[in-house]
ZAVEXFI-802765 format. One line per field, with one value per residue (C-alpha): residue number from 1; residue in one letter; y, z, x. Coordinates in steps of 0.02 Angstrom, whole numbers. Layout:
% ZAVEXFI-802765
k <- [NUM  ...]
r <- [a  ...]
v <- [Y  ...]
w <- [Z  ...]
u <- [X  ...]
This chain:
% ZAVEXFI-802765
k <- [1  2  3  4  5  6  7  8  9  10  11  12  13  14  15  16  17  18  19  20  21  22  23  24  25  26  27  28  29  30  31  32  33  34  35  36  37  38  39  40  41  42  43  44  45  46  47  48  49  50  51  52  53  54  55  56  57  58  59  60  61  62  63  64  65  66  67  68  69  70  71  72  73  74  75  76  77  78  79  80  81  82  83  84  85  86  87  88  89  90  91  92  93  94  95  96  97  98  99  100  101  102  103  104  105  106  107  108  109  110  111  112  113  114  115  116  117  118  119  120  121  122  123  124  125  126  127  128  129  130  131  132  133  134  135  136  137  138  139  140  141  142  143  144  145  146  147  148  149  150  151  152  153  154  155  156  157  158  159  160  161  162  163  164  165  166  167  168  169  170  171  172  173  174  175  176  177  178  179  180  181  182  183  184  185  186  187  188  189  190  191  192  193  194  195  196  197  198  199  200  201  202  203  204  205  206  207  208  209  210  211  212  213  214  215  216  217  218  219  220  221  222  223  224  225  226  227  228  229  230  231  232  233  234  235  236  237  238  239  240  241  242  243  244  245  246  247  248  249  250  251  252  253  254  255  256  257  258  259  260  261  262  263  264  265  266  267  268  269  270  271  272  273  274  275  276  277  278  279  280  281  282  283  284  285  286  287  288  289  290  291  292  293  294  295  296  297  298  299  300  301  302  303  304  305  306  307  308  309  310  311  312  313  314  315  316  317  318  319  320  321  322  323  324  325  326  327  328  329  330  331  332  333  334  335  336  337  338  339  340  341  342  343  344  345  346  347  348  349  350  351  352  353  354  355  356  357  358  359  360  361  362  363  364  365  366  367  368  369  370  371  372  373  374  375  376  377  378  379  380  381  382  383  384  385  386  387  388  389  390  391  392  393  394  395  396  397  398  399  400  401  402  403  404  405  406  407  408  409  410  411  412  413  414  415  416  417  418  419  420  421  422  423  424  425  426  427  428  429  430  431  432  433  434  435  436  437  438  439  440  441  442  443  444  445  446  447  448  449  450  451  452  453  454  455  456  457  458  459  460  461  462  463  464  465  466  467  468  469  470  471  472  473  474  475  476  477  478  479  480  481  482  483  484  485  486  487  488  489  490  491  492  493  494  495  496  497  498  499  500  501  502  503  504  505  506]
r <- [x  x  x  x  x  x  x  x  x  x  x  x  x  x  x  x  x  x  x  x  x  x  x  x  x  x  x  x  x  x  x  x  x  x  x  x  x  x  x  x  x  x  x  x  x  x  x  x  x  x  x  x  x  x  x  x  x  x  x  x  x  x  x  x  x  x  x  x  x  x  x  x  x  x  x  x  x  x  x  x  x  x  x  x  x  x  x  x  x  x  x  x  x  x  x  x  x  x  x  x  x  x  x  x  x  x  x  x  x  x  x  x  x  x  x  x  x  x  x  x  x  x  x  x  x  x  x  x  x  x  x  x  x  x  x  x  x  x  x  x  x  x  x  x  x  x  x  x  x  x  x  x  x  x  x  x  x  x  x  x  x  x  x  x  x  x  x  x  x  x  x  x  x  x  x  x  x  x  x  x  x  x  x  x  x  x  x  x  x  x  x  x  x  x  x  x  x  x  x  x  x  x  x  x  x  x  x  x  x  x  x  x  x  x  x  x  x  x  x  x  x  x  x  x  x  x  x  x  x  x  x  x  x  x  x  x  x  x  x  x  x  x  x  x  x  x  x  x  x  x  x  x  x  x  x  x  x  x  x  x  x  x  x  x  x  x  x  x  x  x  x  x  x  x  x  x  x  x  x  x  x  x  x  x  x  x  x  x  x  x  x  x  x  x  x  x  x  x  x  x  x  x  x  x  x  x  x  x  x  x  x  x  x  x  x  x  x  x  x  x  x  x  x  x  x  x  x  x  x  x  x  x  x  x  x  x  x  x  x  x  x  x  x  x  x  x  x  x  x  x  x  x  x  x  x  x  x  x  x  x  x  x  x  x  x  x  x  x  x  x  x  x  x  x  x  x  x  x  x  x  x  x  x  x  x  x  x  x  x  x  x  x  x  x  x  x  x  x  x  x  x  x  x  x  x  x  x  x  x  x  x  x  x  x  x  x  x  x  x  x  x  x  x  x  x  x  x  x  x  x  x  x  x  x  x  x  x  x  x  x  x  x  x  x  x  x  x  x  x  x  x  x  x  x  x  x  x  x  x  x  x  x  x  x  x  x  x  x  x  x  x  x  x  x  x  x  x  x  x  x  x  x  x  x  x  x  x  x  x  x  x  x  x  x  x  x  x  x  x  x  x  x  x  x  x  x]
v <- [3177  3006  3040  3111  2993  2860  2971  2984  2804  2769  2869  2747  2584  2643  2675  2504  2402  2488  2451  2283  2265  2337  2215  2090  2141  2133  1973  1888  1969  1935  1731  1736  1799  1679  1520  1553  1682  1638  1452  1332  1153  1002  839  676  603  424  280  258  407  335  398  416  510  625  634  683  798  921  927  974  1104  1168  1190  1291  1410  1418  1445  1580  1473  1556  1392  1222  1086  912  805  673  478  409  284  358  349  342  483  523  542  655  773  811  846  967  1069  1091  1142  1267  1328  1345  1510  1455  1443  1264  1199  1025  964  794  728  662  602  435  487  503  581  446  430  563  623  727  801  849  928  1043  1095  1167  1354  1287  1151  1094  919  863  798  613  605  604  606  579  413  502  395  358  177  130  17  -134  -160  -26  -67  -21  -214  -227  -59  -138  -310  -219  -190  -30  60  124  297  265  201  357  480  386  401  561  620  528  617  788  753  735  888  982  918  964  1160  1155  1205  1334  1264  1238  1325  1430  1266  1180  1079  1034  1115  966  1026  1174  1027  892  822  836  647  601  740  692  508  538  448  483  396  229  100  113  235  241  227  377  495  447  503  659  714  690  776  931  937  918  1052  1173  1128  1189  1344  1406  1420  1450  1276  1173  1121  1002  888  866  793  718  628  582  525  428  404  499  525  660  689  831  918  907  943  1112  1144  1125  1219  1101  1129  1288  1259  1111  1097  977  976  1079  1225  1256  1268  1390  1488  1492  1543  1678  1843  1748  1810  1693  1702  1626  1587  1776  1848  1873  1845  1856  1713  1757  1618  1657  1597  1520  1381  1228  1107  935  875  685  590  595  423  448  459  311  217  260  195  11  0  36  -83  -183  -333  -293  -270  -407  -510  -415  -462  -650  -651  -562  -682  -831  -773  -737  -921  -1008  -897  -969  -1126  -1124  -979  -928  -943  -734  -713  -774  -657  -491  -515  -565  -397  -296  -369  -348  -183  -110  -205  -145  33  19  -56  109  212  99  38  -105  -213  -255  -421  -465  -447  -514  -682  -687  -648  -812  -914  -868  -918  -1085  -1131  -1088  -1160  -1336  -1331  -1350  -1446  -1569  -1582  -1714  -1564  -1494  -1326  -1317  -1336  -1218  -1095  -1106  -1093  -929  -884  -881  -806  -646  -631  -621  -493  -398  -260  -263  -101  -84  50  23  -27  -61  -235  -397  -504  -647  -765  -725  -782  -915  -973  -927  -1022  -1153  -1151  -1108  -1279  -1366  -1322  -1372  -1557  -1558  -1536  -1656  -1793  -1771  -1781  -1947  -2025  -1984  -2077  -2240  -2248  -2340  -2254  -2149  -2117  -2184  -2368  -2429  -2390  -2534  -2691  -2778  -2696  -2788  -2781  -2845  -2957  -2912  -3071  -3252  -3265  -3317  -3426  -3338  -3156  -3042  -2872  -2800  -2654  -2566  -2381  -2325  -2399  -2559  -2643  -2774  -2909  -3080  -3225  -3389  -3451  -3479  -3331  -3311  -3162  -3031  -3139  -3037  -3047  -2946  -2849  -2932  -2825  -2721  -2748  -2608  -2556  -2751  -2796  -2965  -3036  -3175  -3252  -3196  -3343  -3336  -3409  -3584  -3625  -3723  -3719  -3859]
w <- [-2731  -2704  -2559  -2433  -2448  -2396  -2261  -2213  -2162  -2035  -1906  -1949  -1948  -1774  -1718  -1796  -1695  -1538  -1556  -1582  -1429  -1317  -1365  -1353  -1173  -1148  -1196  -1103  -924  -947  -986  -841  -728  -792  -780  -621  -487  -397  -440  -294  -312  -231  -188  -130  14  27  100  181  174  71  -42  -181  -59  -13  -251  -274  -145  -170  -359  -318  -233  -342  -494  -381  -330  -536  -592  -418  -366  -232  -116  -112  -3  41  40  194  211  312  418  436  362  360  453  319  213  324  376  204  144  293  258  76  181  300  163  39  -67  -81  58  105  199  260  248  321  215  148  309  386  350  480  507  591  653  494  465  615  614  440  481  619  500  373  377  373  473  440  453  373  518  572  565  669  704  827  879  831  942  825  783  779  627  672  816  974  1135  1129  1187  1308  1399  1388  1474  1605  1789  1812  1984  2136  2061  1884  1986  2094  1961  1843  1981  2010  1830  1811  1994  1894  1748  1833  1923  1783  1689  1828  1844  1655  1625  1741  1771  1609  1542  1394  1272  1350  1466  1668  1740  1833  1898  2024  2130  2087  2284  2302  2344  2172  2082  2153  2136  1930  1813  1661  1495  1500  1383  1314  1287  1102  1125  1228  1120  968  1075  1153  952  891  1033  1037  834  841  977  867  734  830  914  743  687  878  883  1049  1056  1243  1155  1013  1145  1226  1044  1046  1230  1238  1060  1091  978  949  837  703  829  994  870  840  1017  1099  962  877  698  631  534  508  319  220  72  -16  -82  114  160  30  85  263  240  116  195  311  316  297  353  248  262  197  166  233  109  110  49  -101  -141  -172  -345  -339  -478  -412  -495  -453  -498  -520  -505  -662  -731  -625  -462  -521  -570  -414  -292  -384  -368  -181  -139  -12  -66  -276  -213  -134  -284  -401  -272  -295  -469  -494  -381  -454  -631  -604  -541  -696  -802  -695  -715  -894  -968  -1121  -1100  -1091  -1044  -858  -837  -911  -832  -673  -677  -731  -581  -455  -485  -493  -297  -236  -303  -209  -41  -29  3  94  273  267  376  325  448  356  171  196  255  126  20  110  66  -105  -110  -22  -146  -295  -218  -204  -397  -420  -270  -221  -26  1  32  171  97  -5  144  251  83  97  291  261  139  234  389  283  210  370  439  291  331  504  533  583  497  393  233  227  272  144  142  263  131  -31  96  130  -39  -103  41  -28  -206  -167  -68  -208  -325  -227  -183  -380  -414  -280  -339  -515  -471  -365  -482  -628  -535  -530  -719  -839  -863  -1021  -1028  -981  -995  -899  -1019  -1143  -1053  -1103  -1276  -1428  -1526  -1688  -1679  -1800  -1831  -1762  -1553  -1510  -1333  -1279  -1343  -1499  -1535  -1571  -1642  -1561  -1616  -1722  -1601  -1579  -1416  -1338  -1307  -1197  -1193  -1130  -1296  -1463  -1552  -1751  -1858  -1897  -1756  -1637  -1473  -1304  -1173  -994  -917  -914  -861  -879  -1055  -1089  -1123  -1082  -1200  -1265  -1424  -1487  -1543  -1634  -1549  -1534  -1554  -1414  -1359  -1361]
u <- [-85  -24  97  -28  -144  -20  51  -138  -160  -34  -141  -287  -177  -116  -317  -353  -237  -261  -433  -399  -285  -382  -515  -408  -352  -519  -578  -442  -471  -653  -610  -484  -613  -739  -602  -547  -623  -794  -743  -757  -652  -723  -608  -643  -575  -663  -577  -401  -281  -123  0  -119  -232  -80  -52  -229  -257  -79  -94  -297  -268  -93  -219  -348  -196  -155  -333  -353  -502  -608  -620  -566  -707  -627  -753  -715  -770  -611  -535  -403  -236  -74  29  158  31  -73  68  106  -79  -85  62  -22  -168  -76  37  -89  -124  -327  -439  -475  -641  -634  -839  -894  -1018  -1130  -1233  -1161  -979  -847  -677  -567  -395  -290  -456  -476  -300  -370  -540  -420  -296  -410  -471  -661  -715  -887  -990  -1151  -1293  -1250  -1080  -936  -765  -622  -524  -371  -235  -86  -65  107  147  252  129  61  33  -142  -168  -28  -130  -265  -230  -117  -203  -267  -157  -274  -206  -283  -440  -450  -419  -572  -663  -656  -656  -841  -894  -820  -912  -1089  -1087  -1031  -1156  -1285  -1217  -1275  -1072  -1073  -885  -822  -684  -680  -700  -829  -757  -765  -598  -546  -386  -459  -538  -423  -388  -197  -169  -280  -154  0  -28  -88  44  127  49  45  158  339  453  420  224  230  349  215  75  159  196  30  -51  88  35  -162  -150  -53  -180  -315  -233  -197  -386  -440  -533  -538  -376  -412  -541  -425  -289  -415  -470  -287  -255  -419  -482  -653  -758  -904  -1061  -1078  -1197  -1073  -935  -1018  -1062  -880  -824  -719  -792  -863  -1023  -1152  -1218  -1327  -1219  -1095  -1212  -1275  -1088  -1045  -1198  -1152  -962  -1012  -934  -808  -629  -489  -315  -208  -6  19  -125  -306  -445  -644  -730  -865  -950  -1124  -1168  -995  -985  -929  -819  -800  -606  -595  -412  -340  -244  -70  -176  -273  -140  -58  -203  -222  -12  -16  -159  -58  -132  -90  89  88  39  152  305  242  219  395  488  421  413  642  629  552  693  833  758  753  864  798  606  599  428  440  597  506  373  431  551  405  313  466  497  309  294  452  405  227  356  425  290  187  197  321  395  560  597  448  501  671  598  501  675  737  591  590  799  762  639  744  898  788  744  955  996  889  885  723  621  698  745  579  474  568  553  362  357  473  355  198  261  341  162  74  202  233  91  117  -10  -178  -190  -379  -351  -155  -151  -151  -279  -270  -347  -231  -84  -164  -204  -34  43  -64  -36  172  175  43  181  344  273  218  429  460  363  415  592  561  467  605  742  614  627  766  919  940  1095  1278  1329  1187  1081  1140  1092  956  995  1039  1213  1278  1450  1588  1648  1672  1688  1878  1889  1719  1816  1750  1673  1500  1436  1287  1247  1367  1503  1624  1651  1734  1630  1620  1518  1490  1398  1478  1439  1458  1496  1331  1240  1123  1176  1070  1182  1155  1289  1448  1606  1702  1731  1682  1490  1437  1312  1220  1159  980  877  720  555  534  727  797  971  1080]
C-alpha cells in the first residue's frame, strides 16, 4: 500500500513547482516592466559643459539603456562648454540605444556656444517660451582672433557684400518669404551681382582660426542633416554667432516642439517615431513616469576637483606644502599634504583647458623661490619666483571659455600673500646676521675664562667651557683668577683680569 502512494506524489511535486515557476516567471517580467519600460529619465545640464558634465551625462544615459527606459530629457541652462567635452556627450547621444530629447527650460534658459551643437544632435529638440540659443562660434583656447577680426578694417568687398545681404534681407522680408528656400531663408546667391560674388572672401583670421571654424561648421551641419533640422542657420550660428528665440527657433525649423515643462513635452512627442543608430522606435510616453537622476558622489566629486580655480589652489597648496618639507625634512605633514594636493591639481590639469607655457612658469617660480630659502641671493631669485608666479597664474586658463578661467582676485591675493611671505624670509635672514655670533671662535670674546695657574712673562692658560687655551695678557694674572676674552689671536685668546666693583687698578 505504501509504495503507490509514494510513486503517487512525484506527479504532484512536479505540478507544485511548475506552478511555482511559472509564478515566479511571472512576477519578475511584471517588475521588469514596471522598473524599466514607460520610464522617462530627466538630466540636468546647468552651467558650463566640463568633464564632469561629459561623467554625468554618459553614465545617465548608460543606466536608461540598462533599465530600457522609454526616453531620456536633458534638461539645458548653458554657456557653453568645452568642445572635448561636447563631442563626446554627442556621440553618446548619436550612438545611443534610448531615445534622447534635448528640452530648453525652464523659461529664461539658453543654449549657448556646446549647447547648441547639443540641442542639434539629439533626436528631440524642444525649448520652453523665452529662451534661446545660438552663438555657437568655437573659441579657441590659448586665445582666438575674435578681437584681431574685430579691430581689422572691413575691405570694400566685405562692405558691398553686407550691404547687399541687409538690401536681401528687406525684400525678403517684404515678399513675406516668398524667396526663401526650403529652411526659411532669403536665397542670396540667385541675385548675388557677379562683381559682389566674385569679390566675396574667404573667412577671415589665421590659418588655424579658420580650420576650427570650417570643422565646427562641417560638424553642426552633419548634426542637423541627420535629424533634417536647418542645417544653414546652424552655420550661420557658427560663422556669425547668431542667435534665435524659442519661437523663431520653431519657425525656421531648427527645433521640433515648444513646451512649458517636461510633462507638455512628453505629451507632444507621444506617438513620434524615432530613428535610432539601429533601430527605429515609437515613443510611448503618455502616463510615462518620470524620474529625475541626480549626480551621484564620483560626478560630484569630479565637478569641485575641476573647478579651475580649486585646482588652482590645490597646485599652490601642493607646491608650497613640498617646500616647507625640503625646508625642514622630517615635519611630514607639509610633504603629505602638499603631495595629496599636487597630485589631485595635476589630475584636474589634464582634463581641463591648460596652458602649458603657463604652468611651467609657474614651475620656475615655484623653483626660484625654493632655491632662495637655500641660497640666499638678496632677493633677486625670490622676487623673480613671485613675478614667475603671478604671470603663470594669469595665463594658466588661457580660455574664454565661461566658467574655465581662475579667478583674477585669488591670483592676486596669492601673488600677494606668496610675496608677503618671501620678504617675511628675507627680513628674518637680515636681521639674523645683525645679531652676536653663536658659534665659532668669535663667539668667546667678551666672555669670561678661568686661568690654570700663575701668568709666565704675560704667557699662561685658561679654561673656559670644558676647554684649555693658551692665553696672553698684558696684566699680571694669578692662578683660578677670572679673566674676560677681548680677542683672538689664532688659537691664542687675549684676556684681561676681572676685578670686582669699586677696585682700582694700580
Amino acid at each position: 500500500m505504501m509504495k503507490p502512494m509514494t510513486v503517487a506524489r512525484f506527479p504532484i511535486r512536479r505540478a507544485v513547482c511548475a506552478v511555482m515557476l511559472a509564478l515566479g516567471l511571472a512576477l519578475l517580467t511584471t517588475a521588469s516592466t514596471d522598473t524599466g519600460g514607460g520610464a522617462v529619465y530627466v538630466l540636468d545640464i546647468d552651467g558650463p559643459i566640463g568633464p564632469a558634465t561629459r561623467d554625468y551625462i554618459i553614465r545617465g544615459i548608460e543606466r536608461a539603456e540598462d533599465e530600457r527606459a522609454e526616453l531620456v530629457v536633458l534638461r539645458m541652462d548653458t554657456p557653453g562648454g568645452l568642445d572635448a567635452s561636447m563631442r563626446d556627450m554627442i556621440k553618446k547621444i548619436l550612438n545611443a540605444d534610448v531615445p534622447v530629447a534635448t528640452w530648453v527650460g525652464p523659461p529664461g534658459a539658453r543654449a549657448a556656444s556646446a549647447g547648441t551643437y547639443m540641442l542639434y544632435a539629439s533626436h528631440v529638440a524642444a525649448m520652453a517660451p523665452s529662451t534661446n540659443l545660438g552663438a555657437a562660434t568655437p573659441v579657441q583656447i590659448g586665445g582666438g582672433g575674435g578681437q584681431e577680426d574685430a579691430e581689422r578694417p572691413r575691405t570694400p568687398a566685405e562692405r558691398a557684400r553686407d550691404a547687399f545681404d541687409d538690401r536681401d534681407r528687406d525684400n525678403g522680408e517684404e515678399a513675406n518669404g516668398e524667396e526663401a528656400n526650403g529652411n526659411g531663408e532669403a536665397d542670396e546667391s540667385a541675385d548675388e551681382p557677379a562683381e559682389v560674388a566674385e569679390e566675396r572672401p574667404g573667412p577671415a583670421g589665421t590659418a588655424t582660426e579658420r580650420k576650427v571654424i570650417e570643422d565646427a561648421v562641417a560638424y553642426i551641419r552633419g548634426l542637423a542633416e541627420r535629424h533634417g533640422r536647418n542645417a544653414d542657420w546652424a552655420e550661420k550660428a557658427v560663422r556669425e554667432a547668431v542667435s534665435l528665440t524659442s519661437s523663431e527657433a520653431l519657425e525656421i525649423n531648427v527645433i521640433d516642439h515648444i513646451a512649458e515643462d517636461i510633462p507638455e513635452l512628453l505629451q507632444a512627442v507621444h506617438g513620434r517615431e524615432i530613428r535610432l543608430s539601429v533601430r527605429n522606435v515609437t515613443l510611448d510616453t503618455e502616463g510615462a513616469s518620470v524620474i529625475e537622476l541626480e549626480p551621484d558622489w564620483r560626478s560630484e566629486f569630479l565637478s569641485i576637483i575641476t573647478n579651475p580655480t580649486l585646482a588652482y589652489i590645490l597646485l599652490m597648496i601642493g607646491i608650497y606644502g613640498l617646500i616647507l618639507e625640503g625646508y625642514n625634512p622630517g615635519a611630514l605633514v607639509p610633504g603629505v599634504i602638499g603631495g595629496i594636493c599636487l597630485l589631485l591639481a595635476l589630475y584636474a590639469f589634464q582634463i581641463l583647458p591648460v596652458n602649458y607655457a603657463g604652468l611651467a612658469l609657474m614651475l620656475l617660480g615655484f623653483a626660484l623661490i625654493a632655491v632662495e630659502l637655500f641660497v640666499p641671493s638678496f632677493g633677486i631669485l625670490g622676487i623673480g619666483g613671485v613675478a614667475a608666479v603671478v604671470f603663470g597664474s594669469i595665463i594658466l586658463m588661457d580660455t574664454d571659455v565661461p566658467g574655465m578661467a581662475v579667478n583674477p582676485g585669488l591670483i592676486a591675493a596669492m601673488g600677494l600673500a606668496s610675496a608677503l611671505a618671501f620678504f617675511a624670509v628675507v627680513y628674518l635672514a637680515a636681521r639674523s646676521h645683525q645679531n652676536p655670533k653663536v658659534s665659532g671662535t668669535e663667539s668667546l670674546i667678551g666672555r669670561e675664562a678661568e686661568s690654570i695657574a700663575d701668568f709666565a712673562d704675560g704667557r699662561g692658560r685658561v679654561h673656559i667651557e670644558g676647554e684649555d687655551w693658551t692665553a696672553s695678557s698684558d696684566e699680571p694674572v694669578g692662578r683660578d683668577d677670572r679673566v674676560e676674552i677681548v680677542a683672538v689671536e689664532g688659537l691664542t685668546l687675549k684676556v684681561r683680569p676681572v676685578r670686582d666693583k669699586g677696585e682700582s687698578s694700580s
